[in-house]
TIMI-946107 format. One record per atom (N, C-alpha, C, O): residue number from 1; residue in one letter; atom name; x, y, z. Coordinates in nm, 4 decimals. Layout:
<atom k="NUM" r="A" a="CA" X="X" Y="Y" Z="Z"/>
...
***
This chain:
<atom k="1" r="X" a="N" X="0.0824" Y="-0.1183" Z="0.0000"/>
<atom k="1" r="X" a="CA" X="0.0000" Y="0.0000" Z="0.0000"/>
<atom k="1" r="X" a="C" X="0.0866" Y="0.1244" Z="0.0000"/>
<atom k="1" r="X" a="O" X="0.0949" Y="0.2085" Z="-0.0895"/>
<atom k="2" r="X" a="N" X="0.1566" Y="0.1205" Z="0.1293"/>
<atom k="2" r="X" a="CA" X="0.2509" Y="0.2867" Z="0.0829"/>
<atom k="2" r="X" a="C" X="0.3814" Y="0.1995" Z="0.0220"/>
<atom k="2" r="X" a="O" X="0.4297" Y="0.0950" Z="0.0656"/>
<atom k="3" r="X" a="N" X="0.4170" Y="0.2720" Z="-0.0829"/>
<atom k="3" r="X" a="CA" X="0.5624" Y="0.2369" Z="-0.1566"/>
<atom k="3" r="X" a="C" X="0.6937" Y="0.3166" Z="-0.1404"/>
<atom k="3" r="X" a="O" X="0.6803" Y="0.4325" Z="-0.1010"/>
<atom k="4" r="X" a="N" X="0.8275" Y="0.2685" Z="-0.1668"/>
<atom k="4" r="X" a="CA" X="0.9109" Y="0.3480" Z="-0.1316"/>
<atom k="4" r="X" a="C" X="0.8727" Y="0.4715" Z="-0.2296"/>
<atom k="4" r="X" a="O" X="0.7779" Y="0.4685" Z="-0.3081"/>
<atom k="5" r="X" a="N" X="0.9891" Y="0.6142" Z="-0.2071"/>
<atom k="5" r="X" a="CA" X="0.9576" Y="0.7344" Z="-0.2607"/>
<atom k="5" r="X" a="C" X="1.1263" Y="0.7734" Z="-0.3046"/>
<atom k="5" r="X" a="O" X="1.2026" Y="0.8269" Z="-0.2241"/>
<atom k="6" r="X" a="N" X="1.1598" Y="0.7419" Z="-0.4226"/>
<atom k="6" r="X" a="CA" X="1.2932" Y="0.8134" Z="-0.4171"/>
<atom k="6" r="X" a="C" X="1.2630" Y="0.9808" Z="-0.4636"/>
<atom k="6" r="X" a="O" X="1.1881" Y="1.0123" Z="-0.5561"/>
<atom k="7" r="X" a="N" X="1.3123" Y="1.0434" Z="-0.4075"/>
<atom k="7" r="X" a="CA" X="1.3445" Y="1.1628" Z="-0.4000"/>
<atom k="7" r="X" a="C" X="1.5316" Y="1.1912" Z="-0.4601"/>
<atom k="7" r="X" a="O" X="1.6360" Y="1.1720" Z="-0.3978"/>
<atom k="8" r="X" a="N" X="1.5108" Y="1.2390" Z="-0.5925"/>
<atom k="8" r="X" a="CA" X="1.6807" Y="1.3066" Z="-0.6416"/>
<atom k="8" r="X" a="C" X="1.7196" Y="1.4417" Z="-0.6972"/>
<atom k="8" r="X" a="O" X="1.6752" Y="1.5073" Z="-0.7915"/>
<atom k="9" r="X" a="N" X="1.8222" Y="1.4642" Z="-0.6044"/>
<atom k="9" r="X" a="CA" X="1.8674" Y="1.6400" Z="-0.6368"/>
<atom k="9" r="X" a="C" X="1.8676" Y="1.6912" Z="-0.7598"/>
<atom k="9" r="X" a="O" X="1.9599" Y="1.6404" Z="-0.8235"/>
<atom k="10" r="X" a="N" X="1.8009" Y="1.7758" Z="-0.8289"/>
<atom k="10" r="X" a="CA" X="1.8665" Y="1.8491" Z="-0.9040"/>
<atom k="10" r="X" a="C" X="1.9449" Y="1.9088" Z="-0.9359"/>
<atom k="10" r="X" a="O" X="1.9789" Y="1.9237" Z="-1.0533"/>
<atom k="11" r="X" a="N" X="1.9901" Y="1.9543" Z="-0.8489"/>
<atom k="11" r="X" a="CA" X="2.0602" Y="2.1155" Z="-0.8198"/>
<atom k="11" r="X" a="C" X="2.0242" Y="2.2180" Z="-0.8380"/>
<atom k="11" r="X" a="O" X="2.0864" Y="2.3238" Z="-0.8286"/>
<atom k="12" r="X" a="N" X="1.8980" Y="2.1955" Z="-0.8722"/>
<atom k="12" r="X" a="CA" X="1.8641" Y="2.3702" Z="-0.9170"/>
<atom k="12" r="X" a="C" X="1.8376" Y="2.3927" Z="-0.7539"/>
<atom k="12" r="X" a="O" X="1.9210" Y="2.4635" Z="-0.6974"/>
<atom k="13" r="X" a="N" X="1.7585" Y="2.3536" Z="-0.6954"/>
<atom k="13" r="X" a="CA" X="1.7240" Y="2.4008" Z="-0.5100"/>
<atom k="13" r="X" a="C" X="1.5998" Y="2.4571" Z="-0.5262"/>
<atom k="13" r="X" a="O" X="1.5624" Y="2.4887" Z="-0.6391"/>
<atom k="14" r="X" a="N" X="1.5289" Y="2.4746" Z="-0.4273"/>
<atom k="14" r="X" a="CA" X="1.3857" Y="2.5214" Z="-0.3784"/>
<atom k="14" r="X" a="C" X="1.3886" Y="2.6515" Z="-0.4245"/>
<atom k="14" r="X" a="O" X="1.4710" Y="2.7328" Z="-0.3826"/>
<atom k="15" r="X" a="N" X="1.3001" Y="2.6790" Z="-0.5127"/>
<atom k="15" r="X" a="CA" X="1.2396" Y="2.8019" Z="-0.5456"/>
<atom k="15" r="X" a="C" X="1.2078" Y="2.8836" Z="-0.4616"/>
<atom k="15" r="X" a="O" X="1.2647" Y="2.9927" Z="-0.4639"/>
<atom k="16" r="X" a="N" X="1.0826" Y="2.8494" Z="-0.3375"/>
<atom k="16" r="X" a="CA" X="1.0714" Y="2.9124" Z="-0.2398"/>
<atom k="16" r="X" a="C" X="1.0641" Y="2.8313" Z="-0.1262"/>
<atom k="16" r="X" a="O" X="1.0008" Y="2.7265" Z="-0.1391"/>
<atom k="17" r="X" a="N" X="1.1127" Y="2.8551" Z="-0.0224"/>
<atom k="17" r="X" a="CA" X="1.0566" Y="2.8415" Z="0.1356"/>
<atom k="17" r="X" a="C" X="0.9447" Y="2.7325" Z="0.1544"/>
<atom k="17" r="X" a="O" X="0.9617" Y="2.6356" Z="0.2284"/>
<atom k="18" r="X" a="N" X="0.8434" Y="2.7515" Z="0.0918"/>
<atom k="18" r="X" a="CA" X="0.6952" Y="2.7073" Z="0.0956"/>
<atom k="18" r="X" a="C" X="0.7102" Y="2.6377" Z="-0.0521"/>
<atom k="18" r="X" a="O" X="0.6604" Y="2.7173" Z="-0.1318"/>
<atom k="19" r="X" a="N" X="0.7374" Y="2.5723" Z="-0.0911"/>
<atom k="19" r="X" a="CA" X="0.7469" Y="2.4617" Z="-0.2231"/>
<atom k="19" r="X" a="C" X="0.8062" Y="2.3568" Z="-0.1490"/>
<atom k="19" r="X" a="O" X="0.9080" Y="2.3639" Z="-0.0801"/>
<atom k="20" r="X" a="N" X="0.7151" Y="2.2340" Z="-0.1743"/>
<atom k="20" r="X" a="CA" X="0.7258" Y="2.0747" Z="-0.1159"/>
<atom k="20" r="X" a="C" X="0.6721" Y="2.0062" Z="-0.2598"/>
<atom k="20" r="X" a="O" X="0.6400" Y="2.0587" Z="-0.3664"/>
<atom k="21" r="X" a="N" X="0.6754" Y="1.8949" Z="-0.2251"/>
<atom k="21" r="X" a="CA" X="0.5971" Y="1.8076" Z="-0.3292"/>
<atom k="21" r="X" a="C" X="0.4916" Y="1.7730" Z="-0.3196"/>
<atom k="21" r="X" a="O" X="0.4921" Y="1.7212" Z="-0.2079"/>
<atom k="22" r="X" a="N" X="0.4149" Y="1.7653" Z="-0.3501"/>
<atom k="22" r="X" a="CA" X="0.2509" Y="1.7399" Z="-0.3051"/>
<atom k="22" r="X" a="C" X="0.2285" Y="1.5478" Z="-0.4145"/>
<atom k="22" r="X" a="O" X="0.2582" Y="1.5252" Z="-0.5318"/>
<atom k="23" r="X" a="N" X="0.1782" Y="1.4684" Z="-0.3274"/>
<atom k="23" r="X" a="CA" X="0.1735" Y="1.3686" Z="-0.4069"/>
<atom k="23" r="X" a="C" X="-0.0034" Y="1.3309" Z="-0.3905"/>
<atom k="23" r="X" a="O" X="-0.0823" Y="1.3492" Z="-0.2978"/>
<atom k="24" r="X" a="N" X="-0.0149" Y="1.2841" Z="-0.4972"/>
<atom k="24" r="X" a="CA" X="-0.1571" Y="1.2346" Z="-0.4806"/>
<atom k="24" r="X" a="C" X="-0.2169" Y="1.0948" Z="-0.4485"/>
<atom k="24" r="X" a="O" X="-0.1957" Y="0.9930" Z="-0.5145"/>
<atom k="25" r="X" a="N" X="-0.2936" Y="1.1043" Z="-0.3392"/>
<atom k="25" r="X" a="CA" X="-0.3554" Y="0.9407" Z="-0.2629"/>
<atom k="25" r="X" a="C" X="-0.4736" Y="0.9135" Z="-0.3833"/>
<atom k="25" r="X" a="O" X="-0.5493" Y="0.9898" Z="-0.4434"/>
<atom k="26" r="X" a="N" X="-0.4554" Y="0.7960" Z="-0.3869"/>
<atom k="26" r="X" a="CA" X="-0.5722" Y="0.7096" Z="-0.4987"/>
<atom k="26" r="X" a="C" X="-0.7069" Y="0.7168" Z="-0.4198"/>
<atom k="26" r="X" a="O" X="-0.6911" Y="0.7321" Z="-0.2987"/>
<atom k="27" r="X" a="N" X="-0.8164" Y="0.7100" Z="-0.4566"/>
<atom k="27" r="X" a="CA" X="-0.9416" Y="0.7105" Z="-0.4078"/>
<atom k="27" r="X" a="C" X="-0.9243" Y="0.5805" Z="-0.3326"/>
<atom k="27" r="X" a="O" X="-0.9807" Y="0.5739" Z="-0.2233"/>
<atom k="28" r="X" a="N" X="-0.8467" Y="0.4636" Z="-0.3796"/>
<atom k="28" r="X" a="CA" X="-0.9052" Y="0.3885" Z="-0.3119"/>
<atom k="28" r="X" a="C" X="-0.8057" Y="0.3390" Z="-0.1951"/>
<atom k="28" r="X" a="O" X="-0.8101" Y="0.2231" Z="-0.1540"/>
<atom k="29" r="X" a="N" X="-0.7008" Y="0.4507" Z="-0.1362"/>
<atom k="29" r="X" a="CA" X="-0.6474" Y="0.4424" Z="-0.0185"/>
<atom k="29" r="X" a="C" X="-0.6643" Y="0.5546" Z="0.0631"/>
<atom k="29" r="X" a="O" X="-0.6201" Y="0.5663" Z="0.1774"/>
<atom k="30" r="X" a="N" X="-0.7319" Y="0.6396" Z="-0.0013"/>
<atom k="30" r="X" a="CA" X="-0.7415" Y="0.7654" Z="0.0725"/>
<atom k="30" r="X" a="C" X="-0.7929" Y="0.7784" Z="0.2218"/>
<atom k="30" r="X" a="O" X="-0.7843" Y="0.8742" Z="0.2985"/>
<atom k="31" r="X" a="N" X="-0.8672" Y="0.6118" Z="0.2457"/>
<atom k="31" r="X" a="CA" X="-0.9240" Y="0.6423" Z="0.4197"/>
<atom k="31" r="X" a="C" X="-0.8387" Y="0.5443" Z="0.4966"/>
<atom k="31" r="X" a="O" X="-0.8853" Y="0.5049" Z="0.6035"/>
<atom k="32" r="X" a="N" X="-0.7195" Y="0.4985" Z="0.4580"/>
<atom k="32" r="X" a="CA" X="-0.6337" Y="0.4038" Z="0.5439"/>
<atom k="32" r="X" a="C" X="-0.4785" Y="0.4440" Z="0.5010"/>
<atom k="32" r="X" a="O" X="-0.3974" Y="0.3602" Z="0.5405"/>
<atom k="33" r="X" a="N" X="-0.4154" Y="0.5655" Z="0.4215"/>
<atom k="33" r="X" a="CA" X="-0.2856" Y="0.5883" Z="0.3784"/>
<atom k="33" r="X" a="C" X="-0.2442" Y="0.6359" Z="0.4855"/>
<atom k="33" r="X" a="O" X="-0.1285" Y="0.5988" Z="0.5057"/>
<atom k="34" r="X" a="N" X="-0.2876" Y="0.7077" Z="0.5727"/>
<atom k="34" r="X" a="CA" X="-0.2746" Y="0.8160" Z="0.7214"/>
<atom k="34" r="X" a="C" X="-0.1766" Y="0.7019" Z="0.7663"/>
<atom k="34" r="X" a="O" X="-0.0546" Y="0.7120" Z="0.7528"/>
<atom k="35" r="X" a="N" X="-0.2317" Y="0.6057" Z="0.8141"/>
<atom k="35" r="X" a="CA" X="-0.1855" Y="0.5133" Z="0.9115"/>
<atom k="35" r="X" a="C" X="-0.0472" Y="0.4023" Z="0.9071"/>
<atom k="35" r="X" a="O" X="0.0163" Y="0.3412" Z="0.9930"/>
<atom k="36" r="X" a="N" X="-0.0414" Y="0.4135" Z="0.7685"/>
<atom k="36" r="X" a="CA" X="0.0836" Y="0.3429" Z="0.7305"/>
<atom k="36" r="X" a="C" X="0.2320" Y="0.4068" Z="0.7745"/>
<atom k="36" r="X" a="O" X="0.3313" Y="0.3611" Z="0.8312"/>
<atom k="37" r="X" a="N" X="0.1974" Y="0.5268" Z="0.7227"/>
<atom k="37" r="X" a="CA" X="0.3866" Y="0.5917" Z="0.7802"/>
<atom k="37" r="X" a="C" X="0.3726" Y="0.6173" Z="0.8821"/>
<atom k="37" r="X" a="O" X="0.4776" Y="0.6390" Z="0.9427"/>
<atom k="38" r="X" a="N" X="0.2383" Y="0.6310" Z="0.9647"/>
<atom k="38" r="X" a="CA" X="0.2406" Y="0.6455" Z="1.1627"/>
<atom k="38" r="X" a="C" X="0.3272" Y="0.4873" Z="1.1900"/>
<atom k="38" r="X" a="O" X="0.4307" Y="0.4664" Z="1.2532"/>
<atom k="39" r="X" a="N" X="0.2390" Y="0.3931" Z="1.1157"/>
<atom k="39" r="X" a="CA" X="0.3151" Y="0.2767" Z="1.1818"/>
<atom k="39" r="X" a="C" X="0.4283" Y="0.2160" Z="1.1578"/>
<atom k="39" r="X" a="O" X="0.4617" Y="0.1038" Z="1.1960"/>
<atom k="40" r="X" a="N" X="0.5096" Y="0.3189" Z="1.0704"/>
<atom k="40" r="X" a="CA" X="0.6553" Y="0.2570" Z="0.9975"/>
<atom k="40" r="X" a="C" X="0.7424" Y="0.3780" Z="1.0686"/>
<atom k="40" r="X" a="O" X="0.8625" Y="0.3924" Z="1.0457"/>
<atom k="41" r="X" a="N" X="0.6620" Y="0.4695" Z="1.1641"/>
<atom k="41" r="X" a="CA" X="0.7686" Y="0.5452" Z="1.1954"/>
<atom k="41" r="X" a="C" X="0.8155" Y="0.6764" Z="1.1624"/>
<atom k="41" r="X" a="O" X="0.9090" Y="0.7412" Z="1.2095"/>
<atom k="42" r="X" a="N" X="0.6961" Y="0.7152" Z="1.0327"/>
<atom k="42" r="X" a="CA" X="0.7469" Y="0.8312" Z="0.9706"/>
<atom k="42" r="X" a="C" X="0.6887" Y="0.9457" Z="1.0361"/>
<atom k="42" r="X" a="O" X="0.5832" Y="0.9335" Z="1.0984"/>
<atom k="43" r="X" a="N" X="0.7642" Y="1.0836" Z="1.0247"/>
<atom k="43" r="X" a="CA" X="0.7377" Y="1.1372" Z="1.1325"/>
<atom k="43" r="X" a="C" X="0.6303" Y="1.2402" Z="1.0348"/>
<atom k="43" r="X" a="O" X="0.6641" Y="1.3027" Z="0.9343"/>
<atom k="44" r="X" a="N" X="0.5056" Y="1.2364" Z="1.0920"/>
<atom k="44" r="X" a="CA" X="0.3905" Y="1.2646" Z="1.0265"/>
<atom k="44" r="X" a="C" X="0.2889" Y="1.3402" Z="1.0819"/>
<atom k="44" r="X" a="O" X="0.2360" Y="1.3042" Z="1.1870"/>
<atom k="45" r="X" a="N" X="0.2368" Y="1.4968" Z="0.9917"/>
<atom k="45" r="X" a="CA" X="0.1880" Y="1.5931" Z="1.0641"/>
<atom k="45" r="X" a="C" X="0.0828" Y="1.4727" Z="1.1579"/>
<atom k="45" r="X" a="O" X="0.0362" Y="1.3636" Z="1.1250"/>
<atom k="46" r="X" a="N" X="0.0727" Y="1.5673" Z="1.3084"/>
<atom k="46" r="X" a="CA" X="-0.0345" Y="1.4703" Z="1.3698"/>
<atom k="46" r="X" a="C" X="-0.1625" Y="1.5580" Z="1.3798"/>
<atom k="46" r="X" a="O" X="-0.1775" Y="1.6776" Z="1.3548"/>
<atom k="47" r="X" a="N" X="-0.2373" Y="1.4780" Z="1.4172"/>
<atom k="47" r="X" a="CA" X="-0.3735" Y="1.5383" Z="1.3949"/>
<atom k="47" r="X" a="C" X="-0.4434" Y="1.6324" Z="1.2743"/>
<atom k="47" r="X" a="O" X="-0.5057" Y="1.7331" Z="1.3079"/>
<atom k="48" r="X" a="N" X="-0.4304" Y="1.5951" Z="1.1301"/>
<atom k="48" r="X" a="CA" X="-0.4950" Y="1.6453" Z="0.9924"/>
<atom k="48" r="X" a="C" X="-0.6402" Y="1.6403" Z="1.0057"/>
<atom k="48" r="X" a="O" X="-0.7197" Y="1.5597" Z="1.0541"/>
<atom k="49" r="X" a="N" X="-0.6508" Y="1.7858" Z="0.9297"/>
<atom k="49" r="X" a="CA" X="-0.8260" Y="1.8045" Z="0.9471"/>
<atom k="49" r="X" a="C" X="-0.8867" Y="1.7249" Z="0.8277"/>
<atom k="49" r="X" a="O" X="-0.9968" Y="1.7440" Z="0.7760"/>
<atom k="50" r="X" a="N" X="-0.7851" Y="1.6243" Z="0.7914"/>
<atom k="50" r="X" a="CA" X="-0.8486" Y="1.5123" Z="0.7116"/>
<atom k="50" r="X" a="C" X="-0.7749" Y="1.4052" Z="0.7003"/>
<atom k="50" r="X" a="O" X="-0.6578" Y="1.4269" Z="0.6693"/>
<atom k="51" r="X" a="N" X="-0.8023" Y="1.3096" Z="0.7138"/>
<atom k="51" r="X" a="CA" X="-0.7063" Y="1.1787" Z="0.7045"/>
<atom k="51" r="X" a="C" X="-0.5956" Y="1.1365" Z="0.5703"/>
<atom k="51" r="X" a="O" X="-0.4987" Y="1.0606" Z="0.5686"/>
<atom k="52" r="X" a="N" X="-0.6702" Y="1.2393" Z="0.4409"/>
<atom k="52" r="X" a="CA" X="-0.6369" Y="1.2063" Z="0.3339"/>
<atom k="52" r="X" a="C" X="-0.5686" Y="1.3652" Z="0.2732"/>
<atom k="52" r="X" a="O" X="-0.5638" Y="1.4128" Z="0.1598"/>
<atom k="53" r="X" a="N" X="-0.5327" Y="1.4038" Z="0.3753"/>
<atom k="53" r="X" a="CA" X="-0.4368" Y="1.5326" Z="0.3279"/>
<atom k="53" r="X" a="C" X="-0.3651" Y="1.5067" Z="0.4522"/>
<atom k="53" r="X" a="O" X="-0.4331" Y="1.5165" Z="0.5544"/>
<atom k="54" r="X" a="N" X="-0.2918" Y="1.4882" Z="0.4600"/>
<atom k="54" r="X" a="CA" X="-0.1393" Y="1.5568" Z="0.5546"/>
<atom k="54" r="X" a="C" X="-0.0108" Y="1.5359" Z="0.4894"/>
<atom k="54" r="X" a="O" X="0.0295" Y="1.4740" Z="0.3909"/>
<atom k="55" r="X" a="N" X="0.0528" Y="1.6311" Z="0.6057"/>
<atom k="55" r="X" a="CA" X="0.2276" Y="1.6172" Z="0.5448"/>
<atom k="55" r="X" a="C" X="0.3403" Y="1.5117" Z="0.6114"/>
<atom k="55" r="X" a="O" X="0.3136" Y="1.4598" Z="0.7198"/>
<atom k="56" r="X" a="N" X="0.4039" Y="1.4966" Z="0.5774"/>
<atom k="56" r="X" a="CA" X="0.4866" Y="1.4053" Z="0.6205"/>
<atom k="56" r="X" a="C" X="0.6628" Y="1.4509" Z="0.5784"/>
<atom k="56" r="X" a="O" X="0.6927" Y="1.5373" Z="0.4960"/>
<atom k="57" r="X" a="N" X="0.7601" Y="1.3689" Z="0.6578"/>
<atom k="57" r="X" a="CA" X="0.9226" Y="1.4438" Z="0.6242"/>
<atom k="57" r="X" a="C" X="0.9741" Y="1.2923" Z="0.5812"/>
<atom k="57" r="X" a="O" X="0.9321" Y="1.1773" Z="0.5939"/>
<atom k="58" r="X" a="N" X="1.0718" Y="1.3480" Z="0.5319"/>
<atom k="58" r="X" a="CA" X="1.1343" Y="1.2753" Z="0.5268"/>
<atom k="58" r="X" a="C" X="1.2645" Y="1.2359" Z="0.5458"/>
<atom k="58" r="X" a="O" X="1.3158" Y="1.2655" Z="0.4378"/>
<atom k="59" r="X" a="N" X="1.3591" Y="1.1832" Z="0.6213"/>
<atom k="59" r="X" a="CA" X="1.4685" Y="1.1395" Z="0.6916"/>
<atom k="59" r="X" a="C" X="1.5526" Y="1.2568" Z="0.6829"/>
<atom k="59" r="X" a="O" X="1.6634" Y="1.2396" Z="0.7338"/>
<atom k="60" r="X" a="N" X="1.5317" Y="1.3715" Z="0.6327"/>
<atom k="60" r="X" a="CA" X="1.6033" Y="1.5081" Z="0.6076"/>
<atom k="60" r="X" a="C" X="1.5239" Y="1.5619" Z="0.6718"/>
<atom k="60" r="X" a="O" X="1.5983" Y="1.6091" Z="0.7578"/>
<atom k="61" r="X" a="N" X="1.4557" Y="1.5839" Z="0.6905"/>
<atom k="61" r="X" a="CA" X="1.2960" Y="1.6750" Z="0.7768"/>
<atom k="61" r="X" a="C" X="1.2429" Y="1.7724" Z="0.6525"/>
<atom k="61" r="X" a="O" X="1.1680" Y="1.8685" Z="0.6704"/>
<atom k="62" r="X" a="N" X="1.2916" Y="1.7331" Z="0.5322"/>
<atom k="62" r="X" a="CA" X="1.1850" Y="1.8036" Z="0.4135"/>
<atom k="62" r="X" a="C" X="1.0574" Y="1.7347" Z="0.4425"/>
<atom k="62" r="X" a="O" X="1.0337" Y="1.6266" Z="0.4964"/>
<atom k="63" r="X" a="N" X="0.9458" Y="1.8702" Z="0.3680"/>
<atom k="63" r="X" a="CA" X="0.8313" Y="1.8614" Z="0.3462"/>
<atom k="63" r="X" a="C" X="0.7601" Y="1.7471" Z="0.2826"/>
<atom k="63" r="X" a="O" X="0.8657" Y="1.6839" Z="0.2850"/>
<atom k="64" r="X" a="N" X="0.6896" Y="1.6757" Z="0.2362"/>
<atom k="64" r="X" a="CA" X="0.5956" Y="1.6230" Z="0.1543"/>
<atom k="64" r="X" a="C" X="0.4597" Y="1.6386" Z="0.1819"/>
<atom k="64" r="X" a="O" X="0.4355" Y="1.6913" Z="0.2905"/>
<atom k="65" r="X" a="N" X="0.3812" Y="1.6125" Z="0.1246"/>
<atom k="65" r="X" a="CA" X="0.2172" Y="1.6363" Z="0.1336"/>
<atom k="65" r="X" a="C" X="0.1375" Y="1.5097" Z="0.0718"/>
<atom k="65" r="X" a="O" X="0.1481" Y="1.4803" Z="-0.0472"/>
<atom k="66" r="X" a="N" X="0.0847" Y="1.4622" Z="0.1315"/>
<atom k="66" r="X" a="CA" X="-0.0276" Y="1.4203" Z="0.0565"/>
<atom k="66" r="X" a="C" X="-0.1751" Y="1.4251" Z="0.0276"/>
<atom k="66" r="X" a="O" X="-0.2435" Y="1.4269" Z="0.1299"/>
<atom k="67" r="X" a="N" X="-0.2475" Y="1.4280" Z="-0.0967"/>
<atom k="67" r="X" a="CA" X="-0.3617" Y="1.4875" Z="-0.0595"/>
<atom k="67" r="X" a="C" X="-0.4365" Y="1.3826" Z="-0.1844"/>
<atom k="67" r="X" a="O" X="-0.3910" Y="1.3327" Z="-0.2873"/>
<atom k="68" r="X" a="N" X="-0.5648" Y="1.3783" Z="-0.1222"/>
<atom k="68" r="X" a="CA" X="-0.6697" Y="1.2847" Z="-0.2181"/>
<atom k="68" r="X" a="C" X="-0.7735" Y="1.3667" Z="-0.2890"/>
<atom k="68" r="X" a="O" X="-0.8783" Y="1.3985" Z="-0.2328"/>
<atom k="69" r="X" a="N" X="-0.7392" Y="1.4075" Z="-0.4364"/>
<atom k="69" r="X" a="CA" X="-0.8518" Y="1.5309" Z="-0.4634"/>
<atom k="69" r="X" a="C" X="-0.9743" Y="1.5019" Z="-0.4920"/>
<atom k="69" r="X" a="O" X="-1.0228" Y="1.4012" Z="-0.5436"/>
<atom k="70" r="X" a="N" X="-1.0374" Y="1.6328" Z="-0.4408"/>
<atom k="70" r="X" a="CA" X="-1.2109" Y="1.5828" Z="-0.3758"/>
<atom k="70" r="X" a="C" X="-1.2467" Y="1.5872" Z="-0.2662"/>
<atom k="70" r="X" a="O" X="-1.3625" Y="1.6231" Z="-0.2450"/>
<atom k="71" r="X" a="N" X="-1.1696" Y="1.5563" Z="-0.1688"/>
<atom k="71" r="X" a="CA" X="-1.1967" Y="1.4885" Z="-0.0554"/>
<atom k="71" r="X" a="C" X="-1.2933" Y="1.5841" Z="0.0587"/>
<atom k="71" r="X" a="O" X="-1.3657" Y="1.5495" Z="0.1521"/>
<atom k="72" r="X" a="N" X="-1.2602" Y="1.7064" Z="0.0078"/>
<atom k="72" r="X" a="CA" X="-1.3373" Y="1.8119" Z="0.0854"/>
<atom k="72" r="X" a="C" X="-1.4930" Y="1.8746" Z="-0.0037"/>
<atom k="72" r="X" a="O" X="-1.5865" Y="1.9340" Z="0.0500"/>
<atom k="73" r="X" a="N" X="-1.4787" Y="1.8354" Z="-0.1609"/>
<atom k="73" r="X" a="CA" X="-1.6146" Y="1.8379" Z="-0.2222"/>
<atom k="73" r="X" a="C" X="-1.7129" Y="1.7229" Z="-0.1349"/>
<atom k="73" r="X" a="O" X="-1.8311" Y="1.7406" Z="-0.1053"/>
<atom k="74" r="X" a="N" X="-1.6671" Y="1.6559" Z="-0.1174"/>
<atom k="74" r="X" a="CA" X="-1.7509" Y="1.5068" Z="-0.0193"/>
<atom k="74" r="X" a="C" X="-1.8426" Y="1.5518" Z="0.0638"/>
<atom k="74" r="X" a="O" X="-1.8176" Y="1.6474" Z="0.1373"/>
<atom k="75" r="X" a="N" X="-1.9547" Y="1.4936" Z="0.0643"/>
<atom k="75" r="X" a="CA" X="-2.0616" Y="1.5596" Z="0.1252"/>
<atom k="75" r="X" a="C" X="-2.0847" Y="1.4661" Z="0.2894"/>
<atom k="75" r="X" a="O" X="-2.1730" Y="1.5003" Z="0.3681"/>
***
């Protein structure tokens, strides 16, 4: 369900401050992806005002995001 993520330098470097990667959750993990990098350890925003958007770091303490689009059109 969650897969590794290689991440490789460019060199060009962060545009701005506030630029991460934003990756997108499949509809059909979007209500159980939360729980996988809690339980592998990854250090992961806690408490998201949605299960299927938060951020997460990675072994550098960069940004990532993940988000399931829609999820807030949902009634």
């Amino acid at each position: 369900m969650f897969s590794a993520l290689c991440l490789i330098e460019t060199g060009e470097g962060v545009i701005s401050g506030v630029t991460y990667p934003v990756l997108q959750i499949s509809e059909q993990y979007k209500d159980v992806l939360y729980k996988t990098p809690v339980e592998k350890g990854v250090r992961v925003e806690p408490n998201p005002g949605h299960l299927s958007h938060f951020k997460f770091y990675d072994p550098e303490g960069n940004i990532l995001e993940a988000y399931c689009p829609g999820i807030y059109e949902e009634n």
